[in-house]
C-alpha positions in Angstrom: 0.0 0.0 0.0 1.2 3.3 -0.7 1.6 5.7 2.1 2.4 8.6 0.4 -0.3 10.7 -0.9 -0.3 13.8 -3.7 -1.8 17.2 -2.7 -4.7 16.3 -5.3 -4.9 13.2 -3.2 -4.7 14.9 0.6 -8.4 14.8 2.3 -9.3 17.2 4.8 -9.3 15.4 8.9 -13.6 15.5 8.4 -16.5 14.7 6.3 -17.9 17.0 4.1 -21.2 15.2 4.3 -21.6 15.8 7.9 -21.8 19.7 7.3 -25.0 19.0 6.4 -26.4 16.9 9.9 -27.6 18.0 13.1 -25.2 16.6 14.9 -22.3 18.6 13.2 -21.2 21.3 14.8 -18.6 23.5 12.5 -15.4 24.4 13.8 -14.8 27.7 14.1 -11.5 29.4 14.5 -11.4 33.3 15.4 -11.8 36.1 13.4 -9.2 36.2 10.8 -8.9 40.0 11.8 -7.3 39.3 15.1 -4.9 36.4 14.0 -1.6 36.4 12.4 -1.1 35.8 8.3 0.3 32.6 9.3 -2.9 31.6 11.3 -4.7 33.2 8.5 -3.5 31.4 6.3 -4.1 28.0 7.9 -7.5 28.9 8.7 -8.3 29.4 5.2 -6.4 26.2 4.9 -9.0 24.6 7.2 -12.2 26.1 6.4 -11.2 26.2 2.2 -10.0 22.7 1.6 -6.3 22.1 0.0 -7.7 23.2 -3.2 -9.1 26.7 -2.6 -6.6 27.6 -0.4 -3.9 27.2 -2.5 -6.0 28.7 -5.5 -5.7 31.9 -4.0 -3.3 34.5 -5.8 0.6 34.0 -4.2 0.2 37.6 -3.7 -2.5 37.3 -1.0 -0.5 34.8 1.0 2.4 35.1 3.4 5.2 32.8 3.5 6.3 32.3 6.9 9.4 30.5 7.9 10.4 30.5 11.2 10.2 33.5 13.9 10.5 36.8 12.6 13.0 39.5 14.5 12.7 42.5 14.4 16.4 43.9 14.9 16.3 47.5 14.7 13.6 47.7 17.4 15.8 45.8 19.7 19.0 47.9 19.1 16.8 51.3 20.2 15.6 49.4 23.2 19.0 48.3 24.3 20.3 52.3 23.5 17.7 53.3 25.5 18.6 51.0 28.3 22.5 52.3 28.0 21.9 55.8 28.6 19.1 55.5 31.0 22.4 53.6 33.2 24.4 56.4 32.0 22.3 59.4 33.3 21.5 57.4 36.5 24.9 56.8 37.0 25.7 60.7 36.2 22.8 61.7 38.5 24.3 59.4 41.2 27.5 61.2 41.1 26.2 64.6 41.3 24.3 63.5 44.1 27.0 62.5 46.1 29.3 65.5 45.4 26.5 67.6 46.5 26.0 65.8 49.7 29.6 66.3 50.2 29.8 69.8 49.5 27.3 70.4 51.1 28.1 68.9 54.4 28.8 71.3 57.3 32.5 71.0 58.5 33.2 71.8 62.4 35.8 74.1 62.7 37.7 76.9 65.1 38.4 80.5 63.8 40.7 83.0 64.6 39.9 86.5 65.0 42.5 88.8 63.1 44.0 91.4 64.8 46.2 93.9 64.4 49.9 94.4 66.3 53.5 96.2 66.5 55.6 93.0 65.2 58.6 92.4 63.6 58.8 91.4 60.4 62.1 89.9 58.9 64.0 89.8 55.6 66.1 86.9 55.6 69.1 86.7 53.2 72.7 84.7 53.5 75.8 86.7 52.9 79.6 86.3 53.4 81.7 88.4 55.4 84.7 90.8 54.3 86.3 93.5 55.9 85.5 97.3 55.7 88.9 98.4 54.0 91.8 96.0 52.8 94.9 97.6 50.8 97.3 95.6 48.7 100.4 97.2 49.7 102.7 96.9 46.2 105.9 100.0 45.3 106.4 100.8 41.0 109.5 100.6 40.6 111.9 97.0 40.6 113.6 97.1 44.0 115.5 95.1 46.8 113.9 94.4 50.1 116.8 94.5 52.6 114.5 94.1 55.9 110.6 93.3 56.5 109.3 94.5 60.2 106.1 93.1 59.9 104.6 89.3 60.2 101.0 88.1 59.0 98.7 88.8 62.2 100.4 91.9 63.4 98.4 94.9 64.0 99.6 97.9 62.2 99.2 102.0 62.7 99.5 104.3 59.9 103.0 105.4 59.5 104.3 102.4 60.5 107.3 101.2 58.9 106.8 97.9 57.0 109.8 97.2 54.8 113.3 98.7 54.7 114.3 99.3 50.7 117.9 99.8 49.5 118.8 103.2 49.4 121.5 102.5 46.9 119.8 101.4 44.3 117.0 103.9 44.9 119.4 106.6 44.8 121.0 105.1 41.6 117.7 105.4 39.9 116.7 108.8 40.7 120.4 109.8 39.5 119.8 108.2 36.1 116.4 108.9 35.6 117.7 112.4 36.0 120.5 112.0 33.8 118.2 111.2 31.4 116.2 114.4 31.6 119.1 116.5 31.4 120.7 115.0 28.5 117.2 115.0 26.6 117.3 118.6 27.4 120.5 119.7 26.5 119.7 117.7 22.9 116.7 119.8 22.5 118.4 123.1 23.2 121.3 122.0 20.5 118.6 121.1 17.6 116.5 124.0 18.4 119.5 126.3 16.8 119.8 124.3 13.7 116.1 125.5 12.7 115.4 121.9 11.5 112.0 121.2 12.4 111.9 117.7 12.3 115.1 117.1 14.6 113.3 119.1 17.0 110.2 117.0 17.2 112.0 114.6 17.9 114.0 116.0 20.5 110.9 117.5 22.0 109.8 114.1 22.4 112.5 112.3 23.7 112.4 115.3 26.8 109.4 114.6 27.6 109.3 111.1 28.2 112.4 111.8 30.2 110.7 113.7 32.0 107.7 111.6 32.9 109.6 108.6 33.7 111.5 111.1 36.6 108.2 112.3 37.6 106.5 109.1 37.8 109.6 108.1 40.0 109.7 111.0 42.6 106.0 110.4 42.8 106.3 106.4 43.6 109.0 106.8 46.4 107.0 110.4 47.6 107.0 110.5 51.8 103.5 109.0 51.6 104.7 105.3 51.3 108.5 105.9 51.7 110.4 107.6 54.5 114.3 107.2 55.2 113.9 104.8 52.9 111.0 102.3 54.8 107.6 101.6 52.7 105.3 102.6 55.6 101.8 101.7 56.3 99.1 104.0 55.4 96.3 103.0 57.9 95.0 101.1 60.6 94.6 97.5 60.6 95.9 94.2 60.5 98.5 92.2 58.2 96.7 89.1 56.5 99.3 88.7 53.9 103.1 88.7 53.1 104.8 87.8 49.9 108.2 89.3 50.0 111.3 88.2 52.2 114.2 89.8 53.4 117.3 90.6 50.6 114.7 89.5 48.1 114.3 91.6 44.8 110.6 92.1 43.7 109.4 93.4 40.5 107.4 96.9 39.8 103.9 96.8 41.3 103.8 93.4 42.3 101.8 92.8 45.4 104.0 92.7 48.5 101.8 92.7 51.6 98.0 92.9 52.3 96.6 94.7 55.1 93.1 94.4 56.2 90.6 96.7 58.8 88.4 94.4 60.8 87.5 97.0 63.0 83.9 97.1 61.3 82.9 94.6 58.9 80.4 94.2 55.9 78.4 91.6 55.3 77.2 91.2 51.4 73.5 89.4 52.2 71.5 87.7 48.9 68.3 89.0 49.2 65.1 87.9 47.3 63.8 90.3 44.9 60.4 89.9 45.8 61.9 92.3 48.6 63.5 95.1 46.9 60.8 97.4 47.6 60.8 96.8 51.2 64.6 97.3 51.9 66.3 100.9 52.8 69.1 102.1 54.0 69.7 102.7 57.7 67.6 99.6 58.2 68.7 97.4 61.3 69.5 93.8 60.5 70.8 91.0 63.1 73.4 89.0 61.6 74.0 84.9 63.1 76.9 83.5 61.6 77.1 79.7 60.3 79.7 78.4 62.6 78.9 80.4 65.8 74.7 80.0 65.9 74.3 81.0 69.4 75.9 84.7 68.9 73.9 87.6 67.4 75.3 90.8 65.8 73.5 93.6 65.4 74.0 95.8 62.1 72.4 98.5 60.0 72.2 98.6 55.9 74.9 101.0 54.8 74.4 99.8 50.9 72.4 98.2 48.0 73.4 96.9 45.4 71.1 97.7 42.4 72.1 94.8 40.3 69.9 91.5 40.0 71.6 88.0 40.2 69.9 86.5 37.1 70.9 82.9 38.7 69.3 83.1 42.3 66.7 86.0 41.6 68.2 87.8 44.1 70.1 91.3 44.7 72.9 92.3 47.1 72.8 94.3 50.4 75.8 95.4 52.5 75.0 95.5 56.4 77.9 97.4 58.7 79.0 95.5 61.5 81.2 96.9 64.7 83.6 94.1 65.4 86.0 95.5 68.1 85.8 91.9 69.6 87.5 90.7 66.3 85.0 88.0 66.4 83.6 88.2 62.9 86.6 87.4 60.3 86.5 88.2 56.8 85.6 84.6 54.7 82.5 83.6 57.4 79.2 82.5 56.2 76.7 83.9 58.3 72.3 84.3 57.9 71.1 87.8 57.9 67.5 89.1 59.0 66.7 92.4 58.3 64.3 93.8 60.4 61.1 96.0 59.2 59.4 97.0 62.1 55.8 97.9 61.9 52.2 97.4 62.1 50.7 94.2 60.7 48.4 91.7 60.8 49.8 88.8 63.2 48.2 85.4 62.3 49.0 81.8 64.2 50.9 79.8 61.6 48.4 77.1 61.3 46.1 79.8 59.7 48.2 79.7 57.0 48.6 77.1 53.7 51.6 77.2 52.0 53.0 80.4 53.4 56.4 80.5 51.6 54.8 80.5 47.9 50.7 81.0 47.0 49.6 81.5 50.8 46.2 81.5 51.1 44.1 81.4 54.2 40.0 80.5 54.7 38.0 83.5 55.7 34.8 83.1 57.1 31.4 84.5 56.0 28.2 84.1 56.9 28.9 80.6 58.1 30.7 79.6 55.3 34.3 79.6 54.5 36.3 81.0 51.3 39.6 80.7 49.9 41.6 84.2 50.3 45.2 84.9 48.8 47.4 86.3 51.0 51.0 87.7 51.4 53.4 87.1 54.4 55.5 89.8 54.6 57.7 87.7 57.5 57.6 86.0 60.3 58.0 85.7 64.2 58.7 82.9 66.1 55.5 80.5 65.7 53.4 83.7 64.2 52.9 84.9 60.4 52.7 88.9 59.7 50.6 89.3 57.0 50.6 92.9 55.2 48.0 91.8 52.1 44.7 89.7 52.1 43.5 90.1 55.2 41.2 92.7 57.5 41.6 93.2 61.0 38.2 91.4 62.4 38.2 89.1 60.1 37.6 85.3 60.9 39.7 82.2 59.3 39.8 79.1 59.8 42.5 77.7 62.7 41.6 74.2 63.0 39.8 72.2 60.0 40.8 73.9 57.0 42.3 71.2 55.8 39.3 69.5 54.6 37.7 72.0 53.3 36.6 73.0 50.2 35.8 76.8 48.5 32.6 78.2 49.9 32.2 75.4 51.9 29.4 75.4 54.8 31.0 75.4 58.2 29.8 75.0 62.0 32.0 76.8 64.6 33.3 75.6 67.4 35.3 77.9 69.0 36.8 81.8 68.0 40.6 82.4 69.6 42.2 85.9 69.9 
């Protein structure tokens, strides 16, 4: 028997006949309006027979094959989900950074006030002494003696080398040989009427001459007398570079002679503070190796001449050092002192003091960020000449933690 049937062949799953009986009760399916195609189409399938379903036009039925998917609708929906998460998440955020800000901080102010302080320019500096001579004669010569050692005090007038007199005296008598033979040629050309043979006598005289004056004025009583090169001030020897029978050459340096009595300190000082420093300003002067002693000092000279490697310029202080405890050479650390009124603030009331200071000032129970300028400093305590009003409120304790505008709750106000 042959199980497989045609389409011609296919018969429907009831009797036509029995449409026609009382005892048949059609079977209905819903209205076609409210069903898919494909369920249309299988209910025209049902009610139609093989035959007239199929002998409708293609064009007025739908092919189905498996589930249909609609992509682009799924793709919106899953966008839509994405930034829904995003703006939730960017809500959540602002949320929590305005809880933040918004939370009062507990902090305790101080009240600005106004006092006679102290403020100090600090600088370091080296120390060299007020006057110091190189002691040199210009003319060759022969030492024959030397009365003087290095660390000896000297007076002006003091002999410090004996020089030979015979070679001295042999000197000036050629030297004014020389003049009077360059003379006595000039007065024979000056007859003869030529004028070019008495150019050049004219010129030979006169350096004759200047070499004689130059001469006298080297060995003049001010560094020579009965034949000694005498000192001509006050002070001490610090160097000696010529010995006994020894013959030195013109100008060359033969002993150095320093006045320690008052010294000058050259201090580095930041430009930021040019405007601020004067002469006649005091200054207390600590040097390196000897901490625990203070010198006091006053300004005698600035320097108008920037360093362009340390930003800085130089100031000379005048020290009195009759105790002969400063010594040209020392490093020392200098504070000049501007005294005035200012604004004293605890140092704690301070961020970053040495560069961008600022400090939080307090209104209407809120706090704010307010530049300031520290003009110096004493002991534990700021002076502050810019930024700040006398009255005014900032923060002491808490202003770490706090932020621009920032709500606050006070604890406590110190004075």
């Amino acid at each position: 028997m042959n199980n497989h049937t045609t389409r011609s062949q296919f018969q429907p799953p009831f009797r036509p006949e029995a449409e026609n009986s009382d005892d048949f009760t059609p079977f209905c399916l819903p209205t076609t309006e409210l069903l898919p195609a494909r369920l249309k189409s299988d209910r025209q399938f049902a009610t139609l027979g093989p035959k007239a379903a199929y002998a409708q036009p293609v064009s007025s039925r739908r092919l189905v094959i498996g589930p249909r998917f609609a992509l682009p609708g799924k793709l919106v929906r899953k966008k839509r989900i994405l930034l829904s998460l995003f703006f939730l998440l960017l809500a959540s955020v602002f949320f929590i950074w305005f809880f933040l800000s918004a939370r009062t901080a507990d902090v305790t102010l101080y009240q600005v006030s106004a006092q006679d302080a102290t403020p100090y320019i600090s600088g370091g500096g080296v120390i060299f002494p007020q006057q110091q001579l190189s002691l040199s004669y210009p003319l060759p010569e022969k030492a024959l003696a030397v009365f003087v050692k290095v660390g000896d005090e000297v007076t002006p007038n003091q002999p410090l080398l004996k020089l030979d007199p015979t070679q001295l005296n042999a000197q000036a008598k050629q030297l004014s040989d020389d003049v009077a033979a360059a003379h006595a040629y000039l007065a024979s050309v000056s007859a003869s009427g030529n004028a070019s043979a008495i150019a050049v006598a004219q010129q030979q005289y006169s350096l004759a001459k200047s070499k004689y004056n130059a001469f006298v004025a080297g060995s003049s009583p001010l560094l020579l007398h009965n034949g000694n090169l005498i000192s001509p001030m006050r002070g001490v020897v610090t160097t000696v570079n010529i010995s006994p029978g020894e013959v030195f050459a013109a100008n060359m340096p033969l002993l150095i002679i320093m006045d320690e009595s008052v010294v000058i300190v050259h201090v580095k000082v930041p430009l930021a503070n040019l405007s601020q420093v004067h002469t006649g300003m005091q200054a207390i002067t600590t040097p390196s190796a000897l901490p625990d002693l203070n010198f006091k000092g006053t300004i005698s000279a600035i320097v108008p001449q920037a360093d362009p490697q340390t930003d800085t310029f130089e100031v000379w202080v005048s020290i009195e050092n009759s105790s002969k405890t400063l010594l040209p050479g020392m490093s020392v650390f200098v504070r000049i002192q501007a005294a005035g009124r200012a604004l004293v603030v605890p140092r704690p009331g301070i961020l970053s003091p040495d560069k961008d200071a600022v400090a939080f000032v307090v209104r209407n129970q809120h706090a704010y960020v307010q530049h300031v300028h520290v003009a110096g400093e004493v002991r534990d305590e700021l002076l502050v000449d810019a930024g700040l009003a006398r009255g005014d409120n900032i923060v002491l304790v808490g202003q770490y933690q706090l932020r621009d505008g920032q709500a606050i709750r006070v604890q406590s106000v110190e004075k």
